[in-house]
C-alpha positions as CSV (number, residue, x, y, z in Angstrom):
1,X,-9.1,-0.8,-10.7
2,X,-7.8,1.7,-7.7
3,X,-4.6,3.1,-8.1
4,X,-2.3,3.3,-4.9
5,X,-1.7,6.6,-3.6
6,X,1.6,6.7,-5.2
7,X,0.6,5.8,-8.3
8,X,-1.4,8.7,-8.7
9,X,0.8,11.0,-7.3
10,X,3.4,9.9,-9.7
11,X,1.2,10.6,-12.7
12,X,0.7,14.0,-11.5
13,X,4.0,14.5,-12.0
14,X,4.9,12.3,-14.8
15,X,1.9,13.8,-16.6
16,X,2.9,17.6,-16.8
17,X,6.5,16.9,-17.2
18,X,5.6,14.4,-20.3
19,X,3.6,17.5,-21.6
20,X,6.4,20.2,-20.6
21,X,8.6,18.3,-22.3
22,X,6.8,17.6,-25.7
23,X,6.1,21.5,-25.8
24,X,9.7,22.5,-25.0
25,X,11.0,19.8,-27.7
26,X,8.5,21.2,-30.3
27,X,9.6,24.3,-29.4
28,X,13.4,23.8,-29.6
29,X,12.6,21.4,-32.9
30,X,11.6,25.1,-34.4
31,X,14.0,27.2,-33.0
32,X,16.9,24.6,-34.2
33,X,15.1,25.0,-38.0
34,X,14.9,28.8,-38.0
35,X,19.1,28.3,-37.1
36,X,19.5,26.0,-39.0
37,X,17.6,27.5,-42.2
38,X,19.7,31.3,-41.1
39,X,23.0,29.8,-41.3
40,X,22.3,27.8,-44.7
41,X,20.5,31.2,-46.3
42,X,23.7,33.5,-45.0
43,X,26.1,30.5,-46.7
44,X,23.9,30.6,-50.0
45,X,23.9,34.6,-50.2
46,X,27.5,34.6,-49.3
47,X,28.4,31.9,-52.8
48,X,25.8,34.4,-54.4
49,X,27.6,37.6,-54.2
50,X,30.6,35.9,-54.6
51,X,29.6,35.0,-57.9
52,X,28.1,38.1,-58.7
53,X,31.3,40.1,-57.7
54,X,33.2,37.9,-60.7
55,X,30.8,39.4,-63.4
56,X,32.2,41.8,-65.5
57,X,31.8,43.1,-69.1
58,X,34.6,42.4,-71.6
59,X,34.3,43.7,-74.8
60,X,30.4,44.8,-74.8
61,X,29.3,41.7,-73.6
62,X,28.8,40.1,-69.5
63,X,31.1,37.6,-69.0
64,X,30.4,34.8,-65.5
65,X,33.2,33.4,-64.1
66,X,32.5,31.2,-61.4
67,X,35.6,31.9,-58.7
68,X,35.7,28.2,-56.9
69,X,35.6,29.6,-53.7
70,X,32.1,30.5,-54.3
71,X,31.5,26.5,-54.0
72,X,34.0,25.4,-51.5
73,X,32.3,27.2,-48.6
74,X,29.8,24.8,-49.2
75,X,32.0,21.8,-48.1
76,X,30.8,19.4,-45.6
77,X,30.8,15.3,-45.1
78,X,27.2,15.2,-46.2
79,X,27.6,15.6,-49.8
80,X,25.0,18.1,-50.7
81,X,24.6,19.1,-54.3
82,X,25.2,22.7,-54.9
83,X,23.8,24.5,-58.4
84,X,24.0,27.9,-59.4
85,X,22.6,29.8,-62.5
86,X,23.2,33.3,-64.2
87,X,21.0,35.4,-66.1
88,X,21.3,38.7,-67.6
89,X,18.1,40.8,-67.9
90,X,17.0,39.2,-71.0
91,X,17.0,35.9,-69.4
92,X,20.1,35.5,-71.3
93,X,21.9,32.4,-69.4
94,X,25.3,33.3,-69.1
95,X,26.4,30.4,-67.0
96,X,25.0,27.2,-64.7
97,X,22.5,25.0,-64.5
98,X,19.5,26.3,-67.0
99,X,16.7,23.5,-65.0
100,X,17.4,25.9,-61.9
101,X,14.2,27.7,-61.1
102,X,13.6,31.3,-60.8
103,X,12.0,33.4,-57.7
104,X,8.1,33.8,-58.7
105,X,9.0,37.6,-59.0
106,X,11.4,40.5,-58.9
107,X,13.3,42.1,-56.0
108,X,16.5,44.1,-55.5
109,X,16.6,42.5,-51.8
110,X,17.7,38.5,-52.0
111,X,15.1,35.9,-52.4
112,X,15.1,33.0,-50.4
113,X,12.8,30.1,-51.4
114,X,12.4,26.2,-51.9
115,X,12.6,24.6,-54.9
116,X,13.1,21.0,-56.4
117,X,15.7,19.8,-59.1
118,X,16.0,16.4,-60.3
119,X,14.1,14.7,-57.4
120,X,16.0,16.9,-54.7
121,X,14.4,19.6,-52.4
122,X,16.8,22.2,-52.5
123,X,17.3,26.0,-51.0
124,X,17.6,28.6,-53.4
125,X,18.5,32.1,-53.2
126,X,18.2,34.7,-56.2
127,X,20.6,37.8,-55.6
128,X,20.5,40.6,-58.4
129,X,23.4,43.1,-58.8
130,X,23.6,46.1,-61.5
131,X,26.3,46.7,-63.7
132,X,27.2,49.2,-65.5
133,X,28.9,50.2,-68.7
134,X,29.2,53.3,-70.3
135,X,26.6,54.7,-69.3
136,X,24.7,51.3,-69.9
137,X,23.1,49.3,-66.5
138,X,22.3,46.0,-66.9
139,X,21.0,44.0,-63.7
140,X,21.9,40.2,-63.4
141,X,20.8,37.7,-61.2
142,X,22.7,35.4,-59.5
143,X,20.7,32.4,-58.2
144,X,22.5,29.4,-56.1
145,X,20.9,26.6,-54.7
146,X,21.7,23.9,-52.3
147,X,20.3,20.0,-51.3
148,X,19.2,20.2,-47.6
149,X,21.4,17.1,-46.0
150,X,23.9,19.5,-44.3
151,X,20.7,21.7,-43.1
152,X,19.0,18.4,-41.5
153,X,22.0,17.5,-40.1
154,X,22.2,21.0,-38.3
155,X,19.1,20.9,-37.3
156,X,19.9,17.4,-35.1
157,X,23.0,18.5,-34.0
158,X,21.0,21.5,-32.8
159,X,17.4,19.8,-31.4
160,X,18.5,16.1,-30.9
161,X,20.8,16.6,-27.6
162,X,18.6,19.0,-26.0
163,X,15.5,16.9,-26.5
164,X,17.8,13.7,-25.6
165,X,18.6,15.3,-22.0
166,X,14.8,16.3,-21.4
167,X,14.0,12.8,-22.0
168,X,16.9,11.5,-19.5
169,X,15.9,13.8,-17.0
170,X,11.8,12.4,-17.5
171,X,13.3,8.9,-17.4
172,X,15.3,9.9,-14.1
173,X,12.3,12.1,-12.7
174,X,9.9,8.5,-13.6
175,X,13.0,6.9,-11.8
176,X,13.6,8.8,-8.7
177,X,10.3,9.8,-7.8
178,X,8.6,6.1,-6.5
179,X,12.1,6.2,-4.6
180,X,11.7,9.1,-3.1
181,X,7.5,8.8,-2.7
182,X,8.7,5.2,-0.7
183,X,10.7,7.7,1.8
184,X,8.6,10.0,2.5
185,X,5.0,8.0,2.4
186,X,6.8,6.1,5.2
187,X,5.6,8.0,7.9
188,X,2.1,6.9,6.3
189,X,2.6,3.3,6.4
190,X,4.1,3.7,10.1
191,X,0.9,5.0,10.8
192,X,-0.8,2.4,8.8
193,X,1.2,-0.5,10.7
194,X,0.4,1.2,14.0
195,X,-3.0,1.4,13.8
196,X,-3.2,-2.4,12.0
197,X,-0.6,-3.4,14.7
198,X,-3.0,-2.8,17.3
199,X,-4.9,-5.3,19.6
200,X,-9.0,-5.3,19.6
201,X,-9.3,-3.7,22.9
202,X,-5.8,-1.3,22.8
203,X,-7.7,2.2,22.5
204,X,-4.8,4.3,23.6
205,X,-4.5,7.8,21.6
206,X,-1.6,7.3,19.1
207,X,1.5,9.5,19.0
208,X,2.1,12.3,16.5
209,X,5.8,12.9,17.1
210,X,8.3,12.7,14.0
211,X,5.0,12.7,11.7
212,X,4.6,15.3,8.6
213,X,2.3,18.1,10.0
214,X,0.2,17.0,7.4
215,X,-0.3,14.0,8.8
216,X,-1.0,14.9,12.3
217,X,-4.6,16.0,11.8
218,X,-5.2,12.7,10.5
219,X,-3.6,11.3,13.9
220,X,-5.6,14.2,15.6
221,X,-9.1,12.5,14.1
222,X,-7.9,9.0,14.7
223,X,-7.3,10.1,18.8
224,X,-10.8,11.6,19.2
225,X,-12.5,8.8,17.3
226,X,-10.0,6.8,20.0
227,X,-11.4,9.0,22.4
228,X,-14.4,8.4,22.3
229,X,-14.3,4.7,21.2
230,X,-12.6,4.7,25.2
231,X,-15.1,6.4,26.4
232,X,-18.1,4.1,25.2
233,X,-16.0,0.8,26.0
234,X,-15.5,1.8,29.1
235,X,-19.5,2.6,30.0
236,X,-19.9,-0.4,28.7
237,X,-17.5,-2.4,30.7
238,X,-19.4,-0.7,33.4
239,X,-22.3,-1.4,33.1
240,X,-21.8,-5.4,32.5
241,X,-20.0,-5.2,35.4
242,X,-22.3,-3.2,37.6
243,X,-25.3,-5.2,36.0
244,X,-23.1,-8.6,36.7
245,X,-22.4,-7.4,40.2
246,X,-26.3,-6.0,41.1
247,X,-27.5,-9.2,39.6
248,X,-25.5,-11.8,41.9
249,X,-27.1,-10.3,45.3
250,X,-30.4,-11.3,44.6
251,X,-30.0,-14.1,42.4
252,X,-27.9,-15.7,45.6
253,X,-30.8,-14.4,48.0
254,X,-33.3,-16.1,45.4
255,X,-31.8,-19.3,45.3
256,X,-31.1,-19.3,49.2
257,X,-35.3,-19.0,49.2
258,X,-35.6,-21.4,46.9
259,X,-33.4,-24.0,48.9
260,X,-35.2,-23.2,52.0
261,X,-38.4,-23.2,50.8
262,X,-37.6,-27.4,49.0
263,X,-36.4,-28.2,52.4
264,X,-39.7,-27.7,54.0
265,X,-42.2,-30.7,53.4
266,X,-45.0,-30.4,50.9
267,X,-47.2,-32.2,50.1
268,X,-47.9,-30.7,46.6
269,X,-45.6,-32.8,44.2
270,X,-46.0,-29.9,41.9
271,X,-44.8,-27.0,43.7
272,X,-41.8,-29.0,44.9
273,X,-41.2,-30.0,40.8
274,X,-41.9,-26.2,40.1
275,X,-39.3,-25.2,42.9
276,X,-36.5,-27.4,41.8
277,X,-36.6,-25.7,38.1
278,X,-36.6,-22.7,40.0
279,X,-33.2,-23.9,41.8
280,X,-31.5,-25.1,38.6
281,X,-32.8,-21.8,36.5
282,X,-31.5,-19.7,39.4
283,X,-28.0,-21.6,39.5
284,X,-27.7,-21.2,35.6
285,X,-28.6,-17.2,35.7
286,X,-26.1,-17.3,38.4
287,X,-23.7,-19.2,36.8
288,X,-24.1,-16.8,33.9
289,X,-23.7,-13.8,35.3
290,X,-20.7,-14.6,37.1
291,X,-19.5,-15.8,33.8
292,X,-20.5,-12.2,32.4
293,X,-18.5,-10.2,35.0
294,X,-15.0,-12.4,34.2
295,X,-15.8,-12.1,30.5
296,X,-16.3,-8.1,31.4
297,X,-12.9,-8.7,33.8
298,X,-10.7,-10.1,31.1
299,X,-11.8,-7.7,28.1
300,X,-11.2,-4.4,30.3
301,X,-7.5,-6.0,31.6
302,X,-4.7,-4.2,30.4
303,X,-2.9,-5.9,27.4
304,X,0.2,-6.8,29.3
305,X,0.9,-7.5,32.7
306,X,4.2,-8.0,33.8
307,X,3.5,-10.4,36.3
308,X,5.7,-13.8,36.7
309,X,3.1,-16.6,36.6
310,X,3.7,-20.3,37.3
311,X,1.2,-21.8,35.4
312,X,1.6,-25.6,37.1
313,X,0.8,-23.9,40.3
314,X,-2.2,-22.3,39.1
315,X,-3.6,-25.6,37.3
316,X,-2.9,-27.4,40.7
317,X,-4.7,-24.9,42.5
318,X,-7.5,-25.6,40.3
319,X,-7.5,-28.8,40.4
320,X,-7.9,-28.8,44.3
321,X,-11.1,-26.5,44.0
322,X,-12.7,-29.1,41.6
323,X,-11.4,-32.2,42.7
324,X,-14.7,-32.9,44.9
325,X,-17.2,-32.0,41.7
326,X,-15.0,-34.6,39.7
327,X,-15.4,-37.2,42.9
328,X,-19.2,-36.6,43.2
329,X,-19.2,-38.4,39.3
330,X,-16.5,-40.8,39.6
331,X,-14.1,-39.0,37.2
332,X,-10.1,-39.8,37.9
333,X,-8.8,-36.2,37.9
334,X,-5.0,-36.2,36.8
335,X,-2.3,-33.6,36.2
336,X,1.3,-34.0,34.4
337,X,3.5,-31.4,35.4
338,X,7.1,-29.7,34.0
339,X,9.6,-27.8,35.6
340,X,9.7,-24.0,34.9
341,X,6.4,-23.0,33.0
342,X,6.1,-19.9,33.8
343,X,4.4,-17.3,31.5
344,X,3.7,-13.4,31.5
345,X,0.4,-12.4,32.9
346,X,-2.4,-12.1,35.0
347,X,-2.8,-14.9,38.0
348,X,-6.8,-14.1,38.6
349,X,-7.3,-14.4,34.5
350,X,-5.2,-17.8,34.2
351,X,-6.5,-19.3,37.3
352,X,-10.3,-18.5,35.4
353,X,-8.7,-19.7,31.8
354,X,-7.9,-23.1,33.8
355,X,-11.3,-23.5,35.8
356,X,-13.3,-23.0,32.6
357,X,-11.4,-25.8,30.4
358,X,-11.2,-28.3,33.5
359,X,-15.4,-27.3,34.6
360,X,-15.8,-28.1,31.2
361,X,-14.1,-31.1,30.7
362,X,-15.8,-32.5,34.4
363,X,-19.1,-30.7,32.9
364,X,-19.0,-32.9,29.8
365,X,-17.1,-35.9,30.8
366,X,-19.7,-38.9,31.2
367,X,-19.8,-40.6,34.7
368,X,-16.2,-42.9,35.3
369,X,-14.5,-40.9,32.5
370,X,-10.9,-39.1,33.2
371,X,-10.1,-35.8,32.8
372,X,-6.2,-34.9,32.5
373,X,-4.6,-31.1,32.9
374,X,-1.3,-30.8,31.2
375,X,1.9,-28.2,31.7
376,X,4.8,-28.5,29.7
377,X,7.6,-26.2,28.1
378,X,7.7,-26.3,24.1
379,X,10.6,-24.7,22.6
380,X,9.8,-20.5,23.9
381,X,6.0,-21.4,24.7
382,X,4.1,-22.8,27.7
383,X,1.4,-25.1,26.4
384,X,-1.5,-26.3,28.7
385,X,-3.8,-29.1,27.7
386,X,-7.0,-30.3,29.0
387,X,-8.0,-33.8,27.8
388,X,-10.7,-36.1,28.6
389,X,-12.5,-39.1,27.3
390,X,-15.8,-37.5,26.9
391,X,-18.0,-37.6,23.5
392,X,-16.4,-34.3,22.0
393,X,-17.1,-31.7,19.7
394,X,-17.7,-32.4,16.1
395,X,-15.3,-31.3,13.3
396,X,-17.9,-29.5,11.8
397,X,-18.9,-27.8,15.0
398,X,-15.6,-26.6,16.5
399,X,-15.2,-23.5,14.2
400,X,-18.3,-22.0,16.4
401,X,-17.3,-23.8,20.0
402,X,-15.6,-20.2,20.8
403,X,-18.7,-18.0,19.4
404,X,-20.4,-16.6,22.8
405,X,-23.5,-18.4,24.2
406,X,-22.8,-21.3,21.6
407,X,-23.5,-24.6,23.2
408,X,-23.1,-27.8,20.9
409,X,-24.9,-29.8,23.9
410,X,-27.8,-28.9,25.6
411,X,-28.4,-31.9,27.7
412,X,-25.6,-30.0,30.5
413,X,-25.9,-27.4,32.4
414,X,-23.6,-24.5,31.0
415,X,-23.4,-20.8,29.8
416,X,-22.3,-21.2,26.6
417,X,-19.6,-18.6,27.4
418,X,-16.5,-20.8,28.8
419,X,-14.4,-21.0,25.5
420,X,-15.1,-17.8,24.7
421,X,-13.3,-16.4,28.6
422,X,-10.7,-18.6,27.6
423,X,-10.1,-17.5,24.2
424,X,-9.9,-14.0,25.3
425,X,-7.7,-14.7,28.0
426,X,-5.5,-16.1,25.6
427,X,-5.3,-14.0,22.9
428,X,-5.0,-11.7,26.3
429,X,-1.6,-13.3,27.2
430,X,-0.2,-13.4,23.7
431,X,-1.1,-17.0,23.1
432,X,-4.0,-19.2,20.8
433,X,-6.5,-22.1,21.6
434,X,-7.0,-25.0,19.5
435,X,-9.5,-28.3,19.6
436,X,-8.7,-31.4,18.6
437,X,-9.8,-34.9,19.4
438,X,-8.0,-37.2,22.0
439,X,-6.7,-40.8,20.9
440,X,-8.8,-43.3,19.0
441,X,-10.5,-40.4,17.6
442,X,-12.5,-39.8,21.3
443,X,-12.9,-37.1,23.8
444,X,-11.3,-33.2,23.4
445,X,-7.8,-31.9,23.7
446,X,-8.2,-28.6,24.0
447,X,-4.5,-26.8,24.0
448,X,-3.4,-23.1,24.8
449,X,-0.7,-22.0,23.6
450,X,1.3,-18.9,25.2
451,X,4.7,-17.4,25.3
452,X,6.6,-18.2,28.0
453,X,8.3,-15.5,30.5
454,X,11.3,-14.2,29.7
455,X,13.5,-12.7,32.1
């Protein structure tokens, strides 16, 4: 699985500050024991000389007497056990606990070491002092030793706080980071939603203003890809254009021939068969091309024109150019009008988006049948139906009824390429086509949808 951009970026940071902070708490773990085992050793040599400060000789012989202010400074809520033991040079106890081990060897500096006595781990210093007596020295050594519980809870006063507020400030960086990622990645999804945002045929450059500069050599690669995206379209535009146009000269001067030459009598059944194929092929290239040049027409409009269009006057206009084709096969040719359907637009696409559904409907429509043009206001929308009593598109077959040069009957005369003008007009406009069948299940509705003007 991916992770998202600012997933990653936060485990670049989370990562090295989770490591920072395991090496500064292991760090400042030690340092807290090193205080920690000072303080307790400087307490333990201070009860140690204490001690050795009350030995004395009385009458010949060392006498220990433990002052109990060498034991109080040892005082604390954690209850730590405190021994001590004397010896004289001989190993002579004169006083304390005789299980209390002895440093491993001899040394007129203290001794500091670790020790254990009856099941507790306990600190132990051995400090030897000489005395003296007529001439007489005798060195004795003074060893104290202490359980740990007021060292450990040193140490956590000492490491616990400090590793409790790197841990806070982790949890806060883990915190405050997405938060802050969100604000400043937005920029990035601004850019994201523009270029998503955009229609198929919008190939303006975008804008870089109020972007991170490093963001704007992204924008930068986006406007020459742009660029040159515009720059293709639009030779390509052109030529289906210039190719539609070139092509309707001679195709007209063709089929004006052809008409003159089935006029003249012949008496070769053949040719006159051969030159009425001729006719209809030369209609339908015709027919084709002029399709070609409106479907090159709408794509290359501009997305929005603010133009004040009323749609009922440009379905009756239609109507009147092919009321005579619907006459010539006995279709009833009907219109239902509202008040106020006016949409945002362009009159010379919407007068073509009209003609295509009503040719087709009169195209399609059987001989007698009745094709109906609708205009009404729904809600914010103009809606425009075409509906006749023809045989329809299958269910099955209306997902591809807008795919170009897709005809689902080849019996009429056609292009293939009407739904497809119209569905671009449309989408165009701002609005959506549908198919659907008419009542009892017979004929097509076909209804476009568009946003109606708003002042």
């Amino acid at each position: 699985m991916t992770l998202s951009l600012r997933a990653r970026l936060l485990l670049w940071l989370i990562l090295p500050l989770a490591a920072f902070v395991v090496v500064t708490a292991l760090l400042s773990y030690d340092s807290a024991s090193s205080t920690a085992t000072v303080v307790q050793d400087a307490l333990l040599l201070s009860s140690a000389r204490t001690i050795g400060e009350d030995i004395d000789w009385v009458e010949g012989r060392l006498n220990a007497d433990v002052p109990p202010a060498a034991l109080e400074i040892f005082e604390s809520p954690y209850q730590d056990q405190v021994f001590y033991k004397i010896v004289s040079a001989g190993k002579q106890l004169l006083g304390g606990n005789p299980d209390l081990a002895l440093p491993s060897q001899e040394s007129a500096q203290p001794i500091f070491y670790d020790s254990t006595l009856d099941g507790h781990n306990v600190r132990v210093v051995a400090y030897t002092r000489q005395l003296y007596d007529s001439g007489k020295v005798e060195p004795v050594t003074v060893v104290v030793g202490k359980t740990q519980g007021s060292r450990r809870a040193m140490l956590e006063q000492l490491w616990r706080p400090h590793f409790l507020r790197e841990c806070l400030m982790l949890a806060l960086v883990a915190a405050l980071v997405p938060l802050g990622l969100t604000v400043e990645l937005r920029p990035l999804m601004k850019l994201k939603n523009d270029v998503t945002d955009r229609e198929p045929m919008q190939i303006e450059p975008m804008r870089a203003e109020g972007l991170p500069w490093e963001l704007r050599p992204i924008v930068d690669a986006i406007n020459q890809c742009i660029a040159q995206l515009k720059v293709h379209t639009a030779r390509q535009r052109q030529f289906i254009a210039d190719a539609a146009h070139q092509l309707r000269t001679p195709l007209t001067l063709l089929d004006t021939q052809i008409q003159y030459a089935t006029l003249c009598k012949h008496r070769d059944l053949e040719v006159a068969a051969a030159l009425d194929g001729m006719r209809r092929s030369t209609q339908k290239m015709t027919d084709m091309t002029n399709q070609l040049l409106l479907l090159a027409q709408a794509e290359a409009a501009p997305s929005r024109a603010h133009t004040r269009v009323d749609l009922s006057a440009v379905v009756a206009a239609v109507l009147e150019e092919l009321v005579l084709a619907a006459h010539r096969r006995g279709i009833d040719l009907g219109a239902e009008f509202a008040d106020d359907v006016h949409v945002e637009g362009n009159a010379n696409l919407l007068h073509a988006l009209v003609a295509n559904l009503i040719d087709n409907a009169i195209r399609y429509t059987q001989d007698g049948g009745h094709v109906t043009a609708r205009c009404t206001r729904q809600d914010d929308g103009a809606v425009l139906q075409v509906v006749d009593n023809g045989p329809g598109i299958p269910a099955e077959a209306r997902a591809h009824a807008f795919e170009r040069f897709y005809r689902g009957a080849t019996q009429v005369a056609g292009t293939g390429l009407g739904l497809s003008i119209v569905r671009e007009i449309a989408q165009l406009h701002g609005g959506t086509v549908a198919l659907g069948h008419g009542e009892d299940n017979k004929g097509l509705v076909v209804t476009v949808r568009m946003p109606a003007w708003r002042s």
